[in-house]
N, C-alpha and C positions, 0 to 999 in steps of 0.2 A: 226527800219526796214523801215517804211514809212517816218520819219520826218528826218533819215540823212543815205540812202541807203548808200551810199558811205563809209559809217561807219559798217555797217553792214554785206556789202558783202564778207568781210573776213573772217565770222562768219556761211556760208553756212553751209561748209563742217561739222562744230561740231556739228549745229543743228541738219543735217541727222546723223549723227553718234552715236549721244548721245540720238535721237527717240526711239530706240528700246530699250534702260534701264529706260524709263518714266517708273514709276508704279505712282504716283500721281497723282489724279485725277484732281487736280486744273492744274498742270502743261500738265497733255497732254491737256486741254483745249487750254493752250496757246498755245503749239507747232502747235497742230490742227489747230489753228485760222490762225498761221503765215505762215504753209502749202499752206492752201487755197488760202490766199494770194500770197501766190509767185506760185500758178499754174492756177490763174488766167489771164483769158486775157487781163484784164487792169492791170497787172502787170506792176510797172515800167519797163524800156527799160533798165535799169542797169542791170538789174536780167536775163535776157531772153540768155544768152550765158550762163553764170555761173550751170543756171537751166538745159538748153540743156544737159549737159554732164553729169545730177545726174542719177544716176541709179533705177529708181522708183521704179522698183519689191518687193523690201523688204516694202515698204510705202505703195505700194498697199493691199498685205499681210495682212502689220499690220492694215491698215485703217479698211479691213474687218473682221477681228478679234476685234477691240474696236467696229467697228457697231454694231457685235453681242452680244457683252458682255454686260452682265446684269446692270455691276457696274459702265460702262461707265456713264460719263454726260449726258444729251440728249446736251446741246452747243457742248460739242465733238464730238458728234454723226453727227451733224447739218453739224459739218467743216469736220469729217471726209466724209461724202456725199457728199458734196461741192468739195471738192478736190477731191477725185475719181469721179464726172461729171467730172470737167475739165480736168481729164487725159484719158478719154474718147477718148478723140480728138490724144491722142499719142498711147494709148492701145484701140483697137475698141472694144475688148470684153467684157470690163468693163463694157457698155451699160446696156447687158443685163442682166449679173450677176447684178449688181446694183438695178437693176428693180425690180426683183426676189427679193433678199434681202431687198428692201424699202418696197414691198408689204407683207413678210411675216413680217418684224417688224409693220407697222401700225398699225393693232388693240392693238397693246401692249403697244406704245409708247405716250410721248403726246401732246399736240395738238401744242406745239412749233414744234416739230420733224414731225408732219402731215404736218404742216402748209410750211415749207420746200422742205419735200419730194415731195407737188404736184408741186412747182415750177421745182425741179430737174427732176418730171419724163415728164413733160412738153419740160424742156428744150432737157431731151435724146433724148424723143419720135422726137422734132424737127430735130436732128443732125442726129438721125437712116434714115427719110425721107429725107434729103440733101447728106446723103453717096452715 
């Protein structure tokens, strides 16, 4: 995905496809991780048309269903927050749900997933002030 995008980008569409039948824990780690990465801002310029046209809703969804699930990874957990901040910026309501959600998981979660969250609710709180 990052060392031969070119290679990859044909590969979008099964990734979003094939998200919603993860049940392994190790694997939606990856999927999460490669998410984050492709709805970030420093995402390659290859990715940024391809991405435009994906239909998030279902990703969004599923992101906050693995946040709350007990049996999730916290690294899952970590990319699933990560990529719903950065869709933040395309869905505005995510913000606040997300917030909601980071603060009612914290006390539960640990200190990698704290450690995280305060950059994510840092960066919301930033993007809610610039709206």
């Amino acid at each position: 995905m990052l060392n031969k995008p070119q290679d990859f980008i044909y590969h979008l569409s099964n990734l979003f496809d094939a998200l919603s039948q993860v049940k392994n824990q190790s694997v939606i780690r990856h999927y999460t991780k490669m998410i984050s990465l492709l709805t970030s801002k420093k995402v390659n310029p290859i990715y940024i048309i391809p991405i435009a046209s994906i239909d998030f809703n279902p990703v969004v969804e599923l992101f906050f269903s693995w946040l709350l699930d007990e049996k999730t990874l916290v690294a899952s957990k970590v990319h699933c927050m990560q990529t719903l901040a950065n869709l933040n910026l395309r869905f505005k309501w995510i913000g606040t749900e997300l917030l909601q959600t980071i603060d009612y998981l914290e006390p539960k979660e640990s200190i990698a997933f704290f450690a995280r969250a305060k950059v994510i609710k840092k960066t919301l709180l930033k993007q809610s002030q610039n709206a």
